[in-house]
ROTI-126143 format. One record per residue: y, x negated, z negated of N, C-alpha, C, O in turn. Coordinates in pm, 1 decimal. Each point is the difference from the previous one (the first is absolute). Layout:
% ROTI-126143
- n_c2 | n_c1 | n_c3 | ca_c2 | ca_c1 | ca_c3 | c_c2 | c_c1 | c_c3 | o_c2 | o_c1 | o_c3
- Y | X | Z | Y | X | Z | Y | X | Z | Y | X | Z .
...
END
This chain:
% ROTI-126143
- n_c2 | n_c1 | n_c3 | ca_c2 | ca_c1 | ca_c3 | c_c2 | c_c1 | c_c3 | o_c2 | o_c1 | o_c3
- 5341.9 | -1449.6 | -669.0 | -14.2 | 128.4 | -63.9 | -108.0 | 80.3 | 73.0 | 1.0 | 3.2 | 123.0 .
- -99.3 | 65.1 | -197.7 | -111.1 | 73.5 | 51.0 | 65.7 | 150.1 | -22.2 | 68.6 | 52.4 | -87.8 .
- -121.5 | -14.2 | 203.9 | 59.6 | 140.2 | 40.2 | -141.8 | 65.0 | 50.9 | -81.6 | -49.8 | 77.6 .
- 75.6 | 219.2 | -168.3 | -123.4 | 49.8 | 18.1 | -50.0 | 31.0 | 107.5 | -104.8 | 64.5 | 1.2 .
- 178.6 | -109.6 | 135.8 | -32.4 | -8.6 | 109.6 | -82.8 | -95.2 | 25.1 | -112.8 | 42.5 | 25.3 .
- 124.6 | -161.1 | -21.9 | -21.4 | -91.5 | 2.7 | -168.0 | -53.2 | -91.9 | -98.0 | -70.3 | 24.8 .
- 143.3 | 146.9 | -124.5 | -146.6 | 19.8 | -75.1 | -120.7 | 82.0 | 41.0 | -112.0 | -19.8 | -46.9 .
- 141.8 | 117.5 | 141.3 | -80.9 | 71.8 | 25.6 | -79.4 | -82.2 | 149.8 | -120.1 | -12.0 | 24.2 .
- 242.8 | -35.8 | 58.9 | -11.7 | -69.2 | 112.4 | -134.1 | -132.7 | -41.0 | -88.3 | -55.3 | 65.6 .
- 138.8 | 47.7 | -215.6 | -133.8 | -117.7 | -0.3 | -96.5 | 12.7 | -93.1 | -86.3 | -82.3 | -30.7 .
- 108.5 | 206.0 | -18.8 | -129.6 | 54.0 | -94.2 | -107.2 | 54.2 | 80.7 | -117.2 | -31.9 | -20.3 .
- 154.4 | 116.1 | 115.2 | -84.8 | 114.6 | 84.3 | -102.6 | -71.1 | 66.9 | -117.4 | 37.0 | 1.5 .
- 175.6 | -173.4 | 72.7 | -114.1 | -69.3 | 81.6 | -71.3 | -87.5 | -106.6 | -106.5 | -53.2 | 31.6 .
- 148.3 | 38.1 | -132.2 | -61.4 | -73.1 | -97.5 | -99.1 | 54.7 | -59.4 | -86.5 | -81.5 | -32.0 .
- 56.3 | 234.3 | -7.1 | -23.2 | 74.6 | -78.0 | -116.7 | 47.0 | 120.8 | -105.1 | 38.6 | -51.2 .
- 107.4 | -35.5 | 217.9 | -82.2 | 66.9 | 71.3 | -77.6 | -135.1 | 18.8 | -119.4 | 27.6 | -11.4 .
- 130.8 | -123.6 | 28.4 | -73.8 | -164.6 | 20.3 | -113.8 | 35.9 | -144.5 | -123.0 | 2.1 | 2.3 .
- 176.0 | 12.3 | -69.7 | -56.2 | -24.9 | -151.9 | -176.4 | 95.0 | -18.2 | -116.0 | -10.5 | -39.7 .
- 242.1 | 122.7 | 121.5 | -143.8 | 155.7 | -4.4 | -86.5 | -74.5 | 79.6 | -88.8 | -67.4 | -52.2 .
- 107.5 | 72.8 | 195.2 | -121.2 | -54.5 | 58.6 | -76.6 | -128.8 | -29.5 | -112.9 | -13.6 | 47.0 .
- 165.1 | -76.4 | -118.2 | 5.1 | -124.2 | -42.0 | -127.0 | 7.2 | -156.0 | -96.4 | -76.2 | -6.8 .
- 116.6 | 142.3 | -60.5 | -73.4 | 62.1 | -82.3 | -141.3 | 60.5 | -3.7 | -6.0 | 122.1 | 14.7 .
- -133.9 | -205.1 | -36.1 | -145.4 | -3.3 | -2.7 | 44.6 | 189.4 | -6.3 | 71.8 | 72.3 | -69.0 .
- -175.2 | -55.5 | 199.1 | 1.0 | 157.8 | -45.3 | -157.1 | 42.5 | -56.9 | -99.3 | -62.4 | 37.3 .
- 91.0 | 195.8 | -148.0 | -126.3 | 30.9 | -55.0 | -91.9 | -40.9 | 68.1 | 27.3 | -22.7 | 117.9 .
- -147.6 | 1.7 | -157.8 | -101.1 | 14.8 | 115.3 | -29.3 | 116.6 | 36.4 | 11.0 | 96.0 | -76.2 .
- -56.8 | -85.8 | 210.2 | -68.4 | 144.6 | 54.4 | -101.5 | 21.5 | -38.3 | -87.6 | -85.6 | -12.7 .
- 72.1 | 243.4 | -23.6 | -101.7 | 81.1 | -100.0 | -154.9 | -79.5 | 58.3 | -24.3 | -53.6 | 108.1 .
- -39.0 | 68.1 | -197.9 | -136.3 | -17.9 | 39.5 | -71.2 | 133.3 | 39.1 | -14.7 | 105.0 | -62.5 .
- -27.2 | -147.0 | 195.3 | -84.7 | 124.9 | 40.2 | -62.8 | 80.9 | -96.8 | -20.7 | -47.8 | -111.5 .
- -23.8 | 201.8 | 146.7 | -55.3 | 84.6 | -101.1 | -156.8 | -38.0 | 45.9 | -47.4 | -58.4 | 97.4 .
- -8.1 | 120.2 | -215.2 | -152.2 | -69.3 | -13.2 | -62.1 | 133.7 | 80.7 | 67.6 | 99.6 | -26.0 .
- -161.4 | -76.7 | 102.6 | -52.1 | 65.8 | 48.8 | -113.6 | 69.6 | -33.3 | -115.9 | -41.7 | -1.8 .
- 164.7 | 168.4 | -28.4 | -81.8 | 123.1 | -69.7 | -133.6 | 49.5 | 45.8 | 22.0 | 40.4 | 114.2 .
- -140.7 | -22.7 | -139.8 | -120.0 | 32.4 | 69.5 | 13.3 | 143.0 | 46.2 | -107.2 | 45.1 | 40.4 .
- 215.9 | 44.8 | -34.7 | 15.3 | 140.9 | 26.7 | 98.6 | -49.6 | 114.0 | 6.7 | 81.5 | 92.0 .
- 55.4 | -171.6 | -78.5 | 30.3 | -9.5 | 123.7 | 22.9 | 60.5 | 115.0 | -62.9 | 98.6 | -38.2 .
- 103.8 | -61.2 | 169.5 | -66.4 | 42.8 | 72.2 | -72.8 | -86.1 | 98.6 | -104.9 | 20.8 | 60.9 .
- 226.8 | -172.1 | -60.5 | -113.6 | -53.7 | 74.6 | -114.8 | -114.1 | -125.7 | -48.2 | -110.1 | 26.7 .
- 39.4 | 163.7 | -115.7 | -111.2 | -104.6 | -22.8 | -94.3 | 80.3 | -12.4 | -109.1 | -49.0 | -29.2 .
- 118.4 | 187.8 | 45.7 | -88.9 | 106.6 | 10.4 | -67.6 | -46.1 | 91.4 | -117.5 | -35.9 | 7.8 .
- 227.7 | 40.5 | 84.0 | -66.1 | -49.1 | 160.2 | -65.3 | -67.7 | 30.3 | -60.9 | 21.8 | 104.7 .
- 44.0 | -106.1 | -156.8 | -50.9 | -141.9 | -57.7 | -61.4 | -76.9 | -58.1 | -14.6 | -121.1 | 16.7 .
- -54.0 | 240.8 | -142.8 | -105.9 | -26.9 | -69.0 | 34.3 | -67.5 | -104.1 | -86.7 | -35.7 | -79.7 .
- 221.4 | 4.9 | 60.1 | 50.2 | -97.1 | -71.7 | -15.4 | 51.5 | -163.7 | 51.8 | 102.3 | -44.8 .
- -127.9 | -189.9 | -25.0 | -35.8 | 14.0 | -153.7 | 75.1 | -108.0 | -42.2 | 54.3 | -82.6 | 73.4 .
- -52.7 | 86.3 | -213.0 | 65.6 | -101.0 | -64.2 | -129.8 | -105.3 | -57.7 | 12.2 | -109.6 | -54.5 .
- -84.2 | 152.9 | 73.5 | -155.4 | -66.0 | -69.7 | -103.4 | 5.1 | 129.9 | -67.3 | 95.7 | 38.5 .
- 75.3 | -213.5 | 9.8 | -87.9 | 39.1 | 47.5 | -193.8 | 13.7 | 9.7 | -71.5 | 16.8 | 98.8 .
- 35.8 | -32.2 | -243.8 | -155.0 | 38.6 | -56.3 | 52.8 | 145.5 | -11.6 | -81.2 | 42.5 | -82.2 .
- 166.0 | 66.1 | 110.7 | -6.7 | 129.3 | -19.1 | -15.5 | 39.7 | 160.4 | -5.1 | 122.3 | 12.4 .
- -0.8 | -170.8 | 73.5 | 3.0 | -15.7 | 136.2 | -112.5 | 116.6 | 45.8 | -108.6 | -25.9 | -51.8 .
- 105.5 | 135.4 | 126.9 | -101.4 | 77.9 | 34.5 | -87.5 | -78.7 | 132.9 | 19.5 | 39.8 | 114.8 .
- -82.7 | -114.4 | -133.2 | -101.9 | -92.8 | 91.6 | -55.9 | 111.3 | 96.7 | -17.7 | -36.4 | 116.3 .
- -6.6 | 141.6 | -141.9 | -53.9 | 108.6 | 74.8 | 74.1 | 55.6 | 89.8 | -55.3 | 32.2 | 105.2 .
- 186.1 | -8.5 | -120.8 | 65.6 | 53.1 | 45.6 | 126.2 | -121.4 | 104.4 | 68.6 | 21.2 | 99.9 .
- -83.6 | -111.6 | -164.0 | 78.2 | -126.8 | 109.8 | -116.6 | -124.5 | -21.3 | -28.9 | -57.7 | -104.8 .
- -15.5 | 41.6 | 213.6 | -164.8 | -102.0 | 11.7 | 56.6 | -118.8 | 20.9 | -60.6 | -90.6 | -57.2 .
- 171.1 | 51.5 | 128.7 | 17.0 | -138.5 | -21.2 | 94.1 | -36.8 | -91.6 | 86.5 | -83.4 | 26.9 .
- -98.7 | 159.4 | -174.6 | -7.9 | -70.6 | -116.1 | -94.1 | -92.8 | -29.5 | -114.7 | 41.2 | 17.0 .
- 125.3 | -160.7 | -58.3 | -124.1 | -84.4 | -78.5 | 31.3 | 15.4 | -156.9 | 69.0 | 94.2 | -38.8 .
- -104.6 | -158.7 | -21.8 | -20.1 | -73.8 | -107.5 | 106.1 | -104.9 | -30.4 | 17.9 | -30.6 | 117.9 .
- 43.4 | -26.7 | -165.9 | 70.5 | -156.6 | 57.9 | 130.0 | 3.9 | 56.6 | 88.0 | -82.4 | -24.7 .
- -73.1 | 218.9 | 131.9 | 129.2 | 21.0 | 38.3 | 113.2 | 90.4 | -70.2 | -17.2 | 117.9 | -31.2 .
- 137.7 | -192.5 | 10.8 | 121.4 | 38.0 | -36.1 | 135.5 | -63.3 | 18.7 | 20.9 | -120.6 | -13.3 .
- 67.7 | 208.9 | 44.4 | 149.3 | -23.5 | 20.6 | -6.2 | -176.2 | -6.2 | 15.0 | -72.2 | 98.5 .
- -38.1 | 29.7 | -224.9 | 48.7 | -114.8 | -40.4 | -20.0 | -116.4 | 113.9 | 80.5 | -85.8 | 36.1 .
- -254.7 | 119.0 | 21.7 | -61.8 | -110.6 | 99.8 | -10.9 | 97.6 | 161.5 | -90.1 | 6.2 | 83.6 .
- 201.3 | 47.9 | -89.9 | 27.1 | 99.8 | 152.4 | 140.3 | -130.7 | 41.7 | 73.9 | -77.5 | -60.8 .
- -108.5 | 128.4 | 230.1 | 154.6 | -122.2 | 61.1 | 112.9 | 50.4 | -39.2 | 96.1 | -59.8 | -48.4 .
- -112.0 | 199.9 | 75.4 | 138.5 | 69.5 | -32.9 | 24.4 | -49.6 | -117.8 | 78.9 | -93.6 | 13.3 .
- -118.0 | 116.1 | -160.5 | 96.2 | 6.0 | -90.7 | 98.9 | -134.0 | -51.2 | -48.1 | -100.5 | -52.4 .
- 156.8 | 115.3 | 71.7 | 90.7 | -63.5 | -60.5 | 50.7 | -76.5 | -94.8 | 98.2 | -71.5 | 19.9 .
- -162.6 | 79.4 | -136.3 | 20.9 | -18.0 | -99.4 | -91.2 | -152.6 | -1.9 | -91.9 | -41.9 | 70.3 .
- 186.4 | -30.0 | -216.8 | -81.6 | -128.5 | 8.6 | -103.5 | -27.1 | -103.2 | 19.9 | 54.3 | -108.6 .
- -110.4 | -116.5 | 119.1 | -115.0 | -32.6 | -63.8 | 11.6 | 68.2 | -117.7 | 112.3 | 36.8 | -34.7 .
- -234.3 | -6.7 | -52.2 | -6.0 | 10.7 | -110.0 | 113.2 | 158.3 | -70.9 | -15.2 | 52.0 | -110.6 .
- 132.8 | -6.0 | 231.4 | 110.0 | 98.8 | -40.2 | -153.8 | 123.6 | -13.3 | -118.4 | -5.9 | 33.1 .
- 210.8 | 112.3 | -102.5 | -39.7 | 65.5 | -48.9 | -14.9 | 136.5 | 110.3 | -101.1 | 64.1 | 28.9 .
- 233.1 | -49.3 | 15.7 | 65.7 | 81.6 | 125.7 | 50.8 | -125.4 | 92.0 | 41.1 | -115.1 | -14.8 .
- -73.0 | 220.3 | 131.9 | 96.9 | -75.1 | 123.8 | 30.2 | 108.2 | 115.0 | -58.6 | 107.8 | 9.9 .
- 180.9 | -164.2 | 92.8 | -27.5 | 93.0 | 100.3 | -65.0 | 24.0 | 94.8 | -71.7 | -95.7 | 28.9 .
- 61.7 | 175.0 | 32.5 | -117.8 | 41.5 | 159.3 | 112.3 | 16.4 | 42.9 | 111.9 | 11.5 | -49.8 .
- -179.8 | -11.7 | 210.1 | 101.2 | 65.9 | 80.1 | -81.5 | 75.2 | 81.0 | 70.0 | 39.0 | 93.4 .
- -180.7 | 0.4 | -82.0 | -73.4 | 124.0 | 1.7 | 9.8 | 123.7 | -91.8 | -70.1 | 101.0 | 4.3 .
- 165.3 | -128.0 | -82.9 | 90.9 | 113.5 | -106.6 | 97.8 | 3.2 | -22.5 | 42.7 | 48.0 | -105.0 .
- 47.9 | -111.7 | 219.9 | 145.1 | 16.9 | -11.1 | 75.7 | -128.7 | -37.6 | 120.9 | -21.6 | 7.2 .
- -228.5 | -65.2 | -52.3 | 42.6 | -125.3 | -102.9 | 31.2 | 63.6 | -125.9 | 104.0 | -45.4 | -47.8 .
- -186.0 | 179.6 | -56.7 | 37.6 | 47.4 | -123.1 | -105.7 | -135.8 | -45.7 | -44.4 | -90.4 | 70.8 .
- 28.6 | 113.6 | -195.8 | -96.3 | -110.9 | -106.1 | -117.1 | 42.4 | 5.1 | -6.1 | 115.7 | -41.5 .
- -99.7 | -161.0 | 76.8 | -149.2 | 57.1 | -21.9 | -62.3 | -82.0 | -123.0 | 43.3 | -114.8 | -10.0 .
- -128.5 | 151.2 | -75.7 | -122.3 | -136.1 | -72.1 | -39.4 | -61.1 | 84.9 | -59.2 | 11.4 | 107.3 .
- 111.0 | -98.5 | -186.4 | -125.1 | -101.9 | 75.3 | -170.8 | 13.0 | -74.9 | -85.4 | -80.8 | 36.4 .
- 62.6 | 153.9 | -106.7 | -141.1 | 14.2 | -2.8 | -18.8 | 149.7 | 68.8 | -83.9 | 78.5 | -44.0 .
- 174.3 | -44.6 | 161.8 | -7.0 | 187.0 | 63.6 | -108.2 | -40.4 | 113.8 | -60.6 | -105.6 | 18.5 .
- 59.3 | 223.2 | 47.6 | -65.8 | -25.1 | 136.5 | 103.3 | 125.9 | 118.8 | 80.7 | 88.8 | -27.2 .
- -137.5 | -142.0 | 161.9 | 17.5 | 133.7 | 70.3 | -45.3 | -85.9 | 78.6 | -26.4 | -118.8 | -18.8 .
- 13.0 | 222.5 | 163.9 | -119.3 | 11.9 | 106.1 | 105.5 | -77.5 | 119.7 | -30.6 | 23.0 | 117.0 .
- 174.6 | -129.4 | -146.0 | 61.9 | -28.9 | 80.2 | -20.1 | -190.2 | -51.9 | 69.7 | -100.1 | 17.0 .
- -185.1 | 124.0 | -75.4 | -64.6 | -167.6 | -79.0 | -47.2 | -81.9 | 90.1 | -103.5 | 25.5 | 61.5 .
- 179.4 | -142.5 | -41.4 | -54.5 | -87.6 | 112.7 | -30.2 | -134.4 | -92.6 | 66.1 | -47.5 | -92.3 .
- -156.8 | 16.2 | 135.7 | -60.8 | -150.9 | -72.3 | 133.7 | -111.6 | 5.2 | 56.8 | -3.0 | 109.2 .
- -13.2 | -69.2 | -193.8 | 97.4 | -107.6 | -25.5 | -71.4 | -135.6 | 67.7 | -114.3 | -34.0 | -30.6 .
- 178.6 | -22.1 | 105.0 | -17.0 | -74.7 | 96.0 | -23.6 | -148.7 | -66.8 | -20.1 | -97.6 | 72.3 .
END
């Protein structure tokens, strides 16, 4: 005879195995990183980088962006990825900023 004691005694650990046991959501995807920023202000950080003020940050080239920088994160061909010269938020990969190191 099952007695609601007894049910609870083997529901509860059953029922807490299960929760943790259970694929949890994935974790949010980072937020994409805004050019008002404060630090991509800081940073020079554009989302384009042919809008790039060459005058005003000189070791801009031509050629350089997020996509072919070491930092960025993201894999080939992605659209966004993360930095971690911005927190690890999402930069373009066609952005720039003045924290652009040649990809090795």
């Amino acid at each position: 005879m099952t007695t609601r004691r007894n049910f609870v005694l083997v529901s509860l650990p059953a029922a807490a195995l299960a929760a943790f046991a259970a694929p949890t959501v994935s974790a949010q995807q980072p937020a994409k990183l805004d050019e008002s920023d404060r630090t991509a202000v800081s940073l020079g950080y554009r989302h384009d980088a042919s809008k790039v003020d060459a005058a005003k940050y000189p070791t801009y080239a031509a050629g350089h962006n997020c996509g072919n920088c070491q930092l960025f994160q993201g894999m080939a061909g992605e659209a966004w990825g993360a930095c971690p010269a911005v927190g690890s938020k999402l930069v373009n990969a066609k952005g720039w900023c003045v924290a652009w190191v040649k990809k090795a």
